[in-house]
N, C-alpha and C positions, 0 to 999 in steps of 0.2 A: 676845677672851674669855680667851686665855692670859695675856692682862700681866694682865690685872683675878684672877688663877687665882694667877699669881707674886708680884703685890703683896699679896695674900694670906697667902701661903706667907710673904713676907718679915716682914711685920708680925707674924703671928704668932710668926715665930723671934724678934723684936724685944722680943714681950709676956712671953711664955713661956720663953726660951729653945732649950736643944737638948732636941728631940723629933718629933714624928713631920713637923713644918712644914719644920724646919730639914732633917732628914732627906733631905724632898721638896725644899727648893731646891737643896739639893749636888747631889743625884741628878742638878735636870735642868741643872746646872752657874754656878747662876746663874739660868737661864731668860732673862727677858728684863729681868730689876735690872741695871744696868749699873753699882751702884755694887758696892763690895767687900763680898764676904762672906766671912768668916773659915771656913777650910776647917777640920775636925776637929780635927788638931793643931798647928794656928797656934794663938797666944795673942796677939800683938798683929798691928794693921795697918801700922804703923811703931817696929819695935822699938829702944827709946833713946826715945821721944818720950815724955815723964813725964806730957805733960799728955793724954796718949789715954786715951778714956773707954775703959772693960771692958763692949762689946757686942760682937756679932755678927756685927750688918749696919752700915757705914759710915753713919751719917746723914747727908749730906754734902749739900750745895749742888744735885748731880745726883740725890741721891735723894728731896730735898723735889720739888722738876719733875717727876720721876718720877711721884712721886706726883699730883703737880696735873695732869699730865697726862689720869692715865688715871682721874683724878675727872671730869675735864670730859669724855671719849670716852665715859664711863659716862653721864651726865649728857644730852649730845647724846643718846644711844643710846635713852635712856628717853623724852624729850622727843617723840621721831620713833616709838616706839611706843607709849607711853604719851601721847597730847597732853594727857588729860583732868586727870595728875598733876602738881600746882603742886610745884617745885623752889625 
């Protein structure tokens, strides 16, 4: 329930920017995103790299899995309590 809580928090820092999302991922340091999130007063994630997009959260390789992850853990989850709900 936490990742599905942090993946949350992330994407909406992702949507929206810095605000109350973003706020709540630093707070719980990350939580359970294992890719990079740009702390307060950082501005890039690799400084000198020209071609670095201007977000937040790393979109990276590990945070797309991330995500397909705890899509399909969701997904199982509903399946096993919901049976009746076609996915």
């Amino acid at each position: 329930m936490s990742q599905f809580q942090d993946l949350e928090l992330a994407t909406n820092a992702l949507k929206h920017g810095r605000g109350r999302s973003y706020d709540s991922i630093i707070a719980k340091n990350g939580g359970s995103v294992s890719s990079k999130i740009k702390l307060p007063d950082e501005y890039f994630f690799d400084e000198g790299d020209v071609s670095e997009v201007s977000t937040l959260i790393d979109v990276d390789d590990t945070f797309i899995f991330y995500c397909v992850d705890i899509i399909s853990q969701v997904s199982e989850y509903i399946k096993r309590v919901r049976p009746e709900v076609v996915l």
